[in-house]
Steps between C-alpha positions, in 0.01 A plus 500: 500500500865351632284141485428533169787587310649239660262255375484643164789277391329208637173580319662563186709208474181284616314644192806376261452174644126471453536633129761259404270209690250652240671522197635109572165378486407682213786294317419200683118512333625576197740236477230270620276644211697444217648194327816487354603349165897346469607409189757244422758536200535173303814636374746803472269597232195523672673722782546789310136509315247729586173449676209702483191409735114615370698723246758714711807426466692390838881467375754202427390154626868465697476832710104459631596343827527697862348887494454444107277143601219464300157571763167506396148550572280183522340343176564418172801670309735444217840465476683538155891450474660653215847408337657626103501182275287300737106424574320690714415291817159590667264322819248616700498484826301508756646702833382456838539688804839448666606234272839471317514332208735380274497495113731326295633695185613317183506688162503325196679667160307632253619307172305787271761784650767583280804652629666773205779403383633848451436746827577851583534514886349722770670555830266631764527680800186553667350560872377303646680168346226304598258618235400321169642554180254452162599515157236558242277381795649146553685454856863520457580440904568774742752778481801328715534272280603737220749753668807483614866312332390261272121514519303646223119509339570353175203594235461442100602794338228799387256722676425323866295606770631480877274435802592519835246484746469425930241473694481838689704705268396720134537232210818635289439462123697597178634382196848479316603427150833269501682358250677182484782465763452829699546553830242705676449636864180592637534647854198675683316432836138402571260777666261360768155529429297387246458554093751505234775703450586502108852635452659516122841366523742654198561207231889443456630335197 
């Protein structure tokens, strides 16, 4: 009985070792599984567009490097990169397994766009600031980019709706009736999960 309990440690720190030797591999195979896409910014605007792949949303082009790397099963998918005022830019590409390739990103403007010359603005402050911000269903950019001193959504006056949405996390929807040269603040934060979450926000005038 003495024998044992004195190789108890020994066994269970053996069993920690062959877990973790377990575990490794598992990562190892599914690094070597999975391709990974890296996209390249032509310019400071392209770094702070968004980029959806097959549909889901992934974030802002500039912060999808490291843990946030893009990784993907082998075959064909689709990358879109979104940016307010400018083209979409979209490719296919085909991923293979344990491949990294790189994709370079250059949005054109959109010359039909037109910017109002009379705004009311919208500060946000939302969780997580990663997430991306619609308005009246056209991508606006993601919600760092409108909180904070000196940053603002700036929208046409009247009845808009508000989308913001992340992969992972309840959709956030409402709408809010502004008039020319308010200033607004919409603060809530994003539920995990999936579905919509539809919350009135009080108009102010």
């Amino acid at each position: 009985m003495a024998s044992l309990k004195r190789r108890r440690p020994f066994l269970v720190g053996t069993l920690i070792v062959y877990i973790f030797c377990i575990l490794a591999g598992v990562s190892r195979a599914g690094n070597d599984v999975l391709g990974e896409i890296d996209l390249l910014a032509a310019s400071k605007v392209e770094k702070t567009a968004g980029v959806w792949v097959d549909g889901q949303y992934m974030g802002y082009l500039k912060e999808l490097k490291g843990s946030k790397k893009v990784l993907l099963l082998p075959g064909e998918h689709e990358i879109v990169v979104k940016q307010g005022g400018y083209k979409d830019f979209s490719q296919k590409v085909m991923v293979q397994p344990g491949v990294k390739q790189s994709i370079r990103v250059a949005l054109e403007k959109d010359l039909r766009v037109q910017f109002p010359t009379v705004t009311a603005e919208i500060k946000l402050s939302v969780t997580p600031e990663r997430a991306a911000v619609f308005v009246d269903g056209v991508f606006a950019g993601h919600v760092a980019e409108f909180g904070g001193v000196g940053r603002a959504l700036l929208v046409a006056p009247g009845r808009r709706k508000i989308t913001i949405s992340l992969t992972g996390y309840q959709t956030f929807e409402t709408e809010v009736t502004l008039v020319a040269n308010q200033k607004f603040k919409l603060q809530t934060e994003l539920n995990k999960g999936g579905g919509v979450a539809t919350t009135p926000v009080p108009d102010q005038e």
